[in-house]
C-alpha positions as CSV (number, residue, x, y, z in Angstrom):
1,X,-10.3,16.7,-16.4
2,X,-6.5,16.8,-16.6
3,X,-5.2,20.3,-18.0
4,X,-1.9,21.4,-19.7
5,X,-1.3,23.5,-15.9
6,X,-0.8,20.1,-14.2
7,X,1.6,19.0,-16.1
8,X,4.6,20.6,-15.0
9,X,4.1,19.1,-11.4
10,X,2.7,16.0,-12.7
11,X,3.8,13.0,-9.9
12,X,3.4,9.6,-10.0
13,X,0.4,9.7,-8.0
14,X,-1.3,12.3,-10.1
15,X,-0.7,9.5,-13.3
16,X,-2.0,6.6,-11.0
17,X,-5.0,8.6,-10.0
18,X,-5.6,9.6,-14.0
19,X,-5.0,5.7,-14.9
20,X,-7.3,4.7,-12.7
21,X,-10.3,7.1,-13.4
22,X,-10.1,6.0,-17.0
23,X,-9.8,2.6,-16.7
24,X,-12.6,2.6,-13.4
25,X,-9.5,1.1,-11.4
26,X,-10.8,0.2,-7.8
27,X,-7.7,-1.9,-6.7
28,X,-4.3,-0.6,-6.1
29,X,-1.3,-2.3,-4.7
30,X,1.9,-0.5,-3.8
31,X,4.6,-2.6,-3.5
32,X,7.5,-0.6,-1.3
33,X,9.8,-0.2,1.6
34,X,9.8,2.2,4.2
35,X,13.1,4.5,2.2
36,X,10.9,4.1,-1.4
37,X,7.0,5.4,-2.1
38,X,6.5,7.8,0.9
39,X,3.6,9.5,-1.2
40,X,1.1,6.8,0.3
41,X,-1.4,9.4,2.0
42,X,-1.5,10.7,-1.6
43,X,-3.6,8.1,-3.2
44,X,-7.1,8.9,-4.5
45,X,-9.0,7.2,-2.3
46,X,-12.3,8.1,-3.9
47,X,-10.9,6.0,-7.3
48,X,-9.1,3.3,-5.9
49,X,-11.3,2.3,-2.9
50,X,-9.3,-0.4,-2.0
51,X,-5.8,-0.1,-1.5
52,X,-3.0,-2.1,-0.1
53,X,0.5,-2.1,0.5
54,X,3.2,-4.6,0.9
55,X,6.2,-3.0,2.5
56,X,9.3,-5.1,2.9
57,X,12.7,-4.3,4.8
58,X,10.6,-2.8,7.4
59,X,11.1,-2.9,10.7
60,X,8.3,-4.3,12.9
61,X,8.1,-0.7,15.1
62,X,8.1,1.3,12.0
63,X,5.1,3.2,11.7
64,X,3.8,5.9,9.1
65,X,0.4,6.9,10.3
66,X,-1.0,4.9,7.3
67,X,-2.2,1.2,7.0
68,X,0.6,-1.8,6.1
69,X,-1.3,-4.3,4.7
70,X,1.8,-6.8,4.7
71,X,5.0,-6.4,5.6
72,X,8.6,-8.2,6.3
73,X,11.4,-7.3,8.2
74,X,13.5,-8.7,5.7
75,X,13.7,-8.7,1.6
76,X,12.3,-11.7,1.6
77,X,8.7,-11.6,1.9
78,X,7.5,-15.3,0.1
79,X,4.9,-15.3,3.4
80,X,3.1,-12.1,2.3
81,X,3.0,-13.3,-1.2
82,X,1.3,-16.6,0.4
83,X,-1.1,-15.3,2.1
84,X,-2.1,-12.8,-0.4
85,X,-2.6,-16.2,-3.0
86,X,-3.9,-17.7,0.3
87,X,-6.5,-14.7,-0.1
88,X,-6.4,-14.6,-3.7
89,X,-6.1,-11.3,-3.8
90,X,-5.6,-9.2,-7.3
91,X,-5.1,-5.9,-8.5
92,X,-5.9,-3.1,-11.4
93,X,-3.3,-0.7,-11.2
94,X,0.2,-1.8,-8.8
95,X,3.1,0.8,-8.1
96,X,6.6,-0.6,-7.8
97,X,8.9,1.3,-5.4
98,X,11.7,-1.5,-4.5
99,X,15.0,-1.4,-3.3
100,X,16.1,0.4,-6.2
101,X,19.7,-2.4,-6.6
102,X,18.4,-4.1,-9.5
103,X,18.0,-7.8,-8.3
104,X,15.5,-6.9,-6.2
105,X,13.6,-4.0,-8.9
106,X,13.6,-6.8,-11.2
107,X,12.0,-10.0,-8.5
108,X,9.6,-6.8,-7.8
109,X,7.7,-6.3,-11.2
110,X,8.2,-10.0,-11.7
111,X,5.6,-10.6,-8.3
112,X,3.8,-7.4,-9.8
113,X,3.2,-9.2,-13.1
114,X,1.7,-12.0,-11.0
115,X,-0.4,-9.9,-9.1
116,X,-1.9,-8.2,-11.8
117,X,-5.3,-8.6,-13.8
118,X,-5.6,-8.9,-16.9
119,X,-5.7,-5.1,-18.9
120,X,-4.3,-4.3,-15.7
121,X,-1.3,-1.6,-15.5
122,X,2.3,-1.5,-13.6
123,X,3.6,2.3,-12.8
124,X,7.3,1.5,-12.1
125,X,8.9,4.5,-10.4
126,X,12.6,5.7,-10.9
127,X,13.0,4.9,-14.5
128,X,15.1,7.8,-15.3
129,X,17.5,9.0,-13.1
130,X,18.7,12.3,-13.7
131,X,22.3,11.9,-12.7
132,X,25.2,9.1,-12.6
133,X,25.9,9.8,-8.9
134,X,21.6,8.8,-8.4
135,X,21.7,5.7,-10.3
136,X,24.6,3.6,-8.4
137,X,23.5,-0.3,-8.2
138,X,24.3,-0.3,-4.2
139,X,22.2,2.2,-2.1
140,X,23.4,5.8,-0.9
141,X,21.5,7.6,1.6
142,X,20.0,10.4,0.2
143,X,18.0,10.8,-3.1
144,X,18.7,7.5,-4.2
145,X,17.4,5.9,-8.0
146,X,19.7,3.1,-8.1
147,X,19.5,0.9,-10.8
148,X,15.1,0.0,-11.3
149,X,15.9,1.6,-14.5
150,X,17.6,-1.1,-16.1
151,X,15.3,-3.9,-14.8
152,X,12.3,-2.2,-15.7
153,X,14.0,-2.5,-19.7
154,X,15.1,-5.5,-19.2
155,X,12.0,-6.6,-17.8
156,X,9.3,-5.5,-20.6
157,X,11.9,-6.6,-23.4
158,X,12.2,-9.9,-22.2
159,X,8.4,-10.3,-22.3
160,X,7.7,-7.9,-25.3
161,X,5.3,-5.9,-23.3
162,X,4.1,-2.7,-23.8
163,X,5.2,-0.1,-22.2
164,X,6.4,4.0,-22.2
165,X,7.7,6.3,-20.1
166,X,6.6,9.9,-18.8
167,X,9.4,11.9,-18.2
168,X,8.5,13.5,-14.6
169,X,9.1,12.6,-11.0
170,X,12.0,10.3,-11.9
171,X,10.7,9.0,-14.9
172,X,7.4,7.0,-14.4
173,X,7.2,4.1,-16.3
174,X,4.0,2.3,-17.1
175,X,3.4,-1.4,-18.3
176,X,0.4,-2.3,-19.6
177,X,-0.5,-6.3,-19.1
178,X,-2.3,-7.8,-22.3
179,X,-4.9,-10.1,-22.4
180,X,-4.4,-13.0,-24.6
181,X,-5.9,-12.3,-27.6
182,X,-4.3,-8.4,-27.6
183,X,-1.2,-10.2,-26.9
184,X,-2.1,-12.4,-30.1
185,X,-3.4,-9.7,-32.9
186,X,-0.2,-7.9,-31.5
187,X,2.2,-10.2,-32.6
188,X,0.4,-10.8,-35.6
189,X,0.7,-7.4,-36.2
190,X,4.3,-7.5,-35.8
191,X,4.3,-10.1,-38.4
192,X,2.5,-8.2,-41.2
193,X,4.8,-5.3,-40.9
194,X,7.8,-7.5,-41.2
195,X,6.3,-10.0,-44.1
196,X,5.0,-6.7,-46.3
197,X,7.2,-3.9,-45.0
198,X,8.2,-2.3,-48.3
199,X,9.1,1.3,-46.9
200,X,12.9,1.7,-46.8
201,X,12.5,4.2,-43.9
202,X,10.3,2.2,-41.9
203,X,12.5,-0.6,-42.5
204,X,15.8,1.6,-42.1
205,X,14.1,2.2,-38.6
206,X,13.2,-0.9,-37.5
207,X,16.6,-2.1,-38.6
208,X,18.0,1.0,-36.1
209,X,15.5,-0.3,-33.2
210,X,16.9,-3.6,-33.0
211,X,20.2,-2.4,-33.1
212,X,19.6,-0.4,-30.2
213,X,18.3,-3.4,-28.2
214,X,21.3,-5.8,-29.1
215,X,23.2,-3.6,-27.9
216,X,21.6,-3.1,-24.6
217,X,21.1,-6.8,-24.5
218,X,24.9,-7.0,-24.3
219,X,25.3,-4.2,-21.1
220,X,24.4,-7.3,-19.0
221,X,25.7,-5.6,-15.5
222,X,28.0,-3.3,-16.8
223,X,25.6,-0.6,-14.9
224,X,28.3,2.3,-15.9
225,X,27.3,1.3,-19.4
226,X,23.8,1.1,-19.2
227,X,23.5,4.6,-17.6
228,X,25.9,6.3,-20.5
229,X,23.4,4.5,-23.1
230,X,20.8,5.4,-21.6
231,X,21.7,8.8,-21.4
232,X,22.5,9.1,-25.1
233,X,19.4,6.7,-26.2
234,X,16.5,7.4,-23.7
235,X,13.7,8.7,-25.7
236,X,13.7,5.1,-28.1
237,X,14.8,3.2,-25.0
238,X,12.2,4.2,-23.0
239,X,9.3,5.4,-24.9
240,X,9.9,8.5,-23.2
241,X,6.7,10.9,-23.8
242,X,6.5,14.0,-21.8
243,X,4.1,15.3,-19.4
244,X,2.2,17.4,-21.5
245,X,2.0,14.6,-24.4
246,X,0.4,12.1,-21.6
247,X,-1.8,14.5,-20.6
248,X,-3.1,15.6,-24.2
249,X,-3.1,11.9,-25.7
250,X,-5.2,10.8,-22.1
251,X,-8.5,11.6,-23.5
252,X,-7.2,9.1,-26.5
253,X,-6.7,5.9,-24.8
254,X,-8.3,3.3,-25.8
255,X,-8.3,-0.1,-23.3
256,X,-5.3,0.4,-22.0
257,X,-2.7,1.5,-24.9
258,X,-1.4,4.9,-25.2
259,X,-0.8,5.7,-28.9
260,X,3.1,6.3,-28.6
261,X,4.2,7.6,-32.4
């Protein structure tokens, strides 16, 4: 049972292995390269009893002490994507640790999305850099971000997905995938607020919402720009709930939405 202790060292792991307990997750796919995830031997292996990673940009003699299910020397790995459809291969629960330039963060939740089962959930990892100098779109050696932040929004707002962020460990984003008639009453939904929306502050807000995401829509690649506004505008932007709120709302989720108010 998570506690309010564990929530000042809560890591991305910790939220998987939560996610998965609740939803009775069995299948996990991290999706990496040998610089990003690192925190393999961390998996609950007890919940999610079979796991599998694809690691790309990875040398042939690299070696971890852990199993690679698939992996390319290269950024390109198309043949690890075919076999795995050769295999048919799905998953509950997939962690994204790309190449953190954003071509590549992007392409990776993309193949994620794929990948994924219905009511199945994406934990995107580096969604909230904590510094300018971390979140540079060309890779630095050291603690490196990059850029995974803006694909990640970009991502779920050009699919209208659900989504929020917990603010620990470099911002951990998760992104639920709907099933079709979720997806449905949702939008419905969306259309009875608009159609009888008589509350002046609900509609003052809504009004401030999309505001927020014309503007971001306009950043395009201006990645100086998208840090500085999301610096100013991260708790809308990113759904951003804390630690403690993820742990005390856990014991409220429902199929696979977190009540964010």
């Amino acid at each position: 049972m998570p506690t309010a202790a564990m929530a000042a060292t809560l890591s991305k792991m910790e939220i998987i292995g939560l996610l998965a307990r609740r939803h009775e997750f069995t299948r996990y796919l991290e999706l990496c390269t040998p610089t990003t995830g690192c925190e393999y031997a961390r998996l609950d292996r007890q919940i999610l009893t079979a796991p599998c990673r694809l690691m790309y940009n990875c040398p042939a003699d690299f070696e971890d002490g852990l199993g690679i299910d698939f992996r390319s020397e290269t950024f390109d790995y198309s043949p690890c994507l075919a076999e795995m459809h050769r295999q048919n291969l799905r998953y509950d629960i997939i962690l994204i640790e790309s190449f953190h330039e954003y071509d590549f963060s992007y392409r990776d939740l993309k193949i994620a999305f794929d990948l994924l089962e219905a009511d199945g959930i994406i934990v995107a990892h580096d969604c909230l850099p904590p510094t300018a100098a971390m979140a540079t779109p060309h890779f630095i050696p050291g603690c490196w971000c990059g850029v995974s932040y803006k694909a990640y929004l970009d991502f779920v707002l050009a699919l209208r997905l659900d989504y929020y962020t917990v603010d620990t460990d470099y911002g951990c984003g998760i992104i639920s995938k709907p099933d079709r008639l979720s997806h449905l009453a949702k939008r419905l939904q969306t259309y009875a607020n608009v159609v009888f929306d008589h509350l002046p502050q609900q509609g003052f807000e809504r009004q401030r919402s999309r505001a927020l995401w014309r503007e971001w829509r306009g950043v395009g690649r201006d990645f100086d720009r998208a840090f500085s506004l999301l610096e100013t505008q991260k708790d809308e932007l990113l759904n951003l709930v804390s630690p403690e709120e993820f742990l005390a709302r856990f014991s409220k989720i429902d199929g696979l939405r977190l009540e964010i108010k």
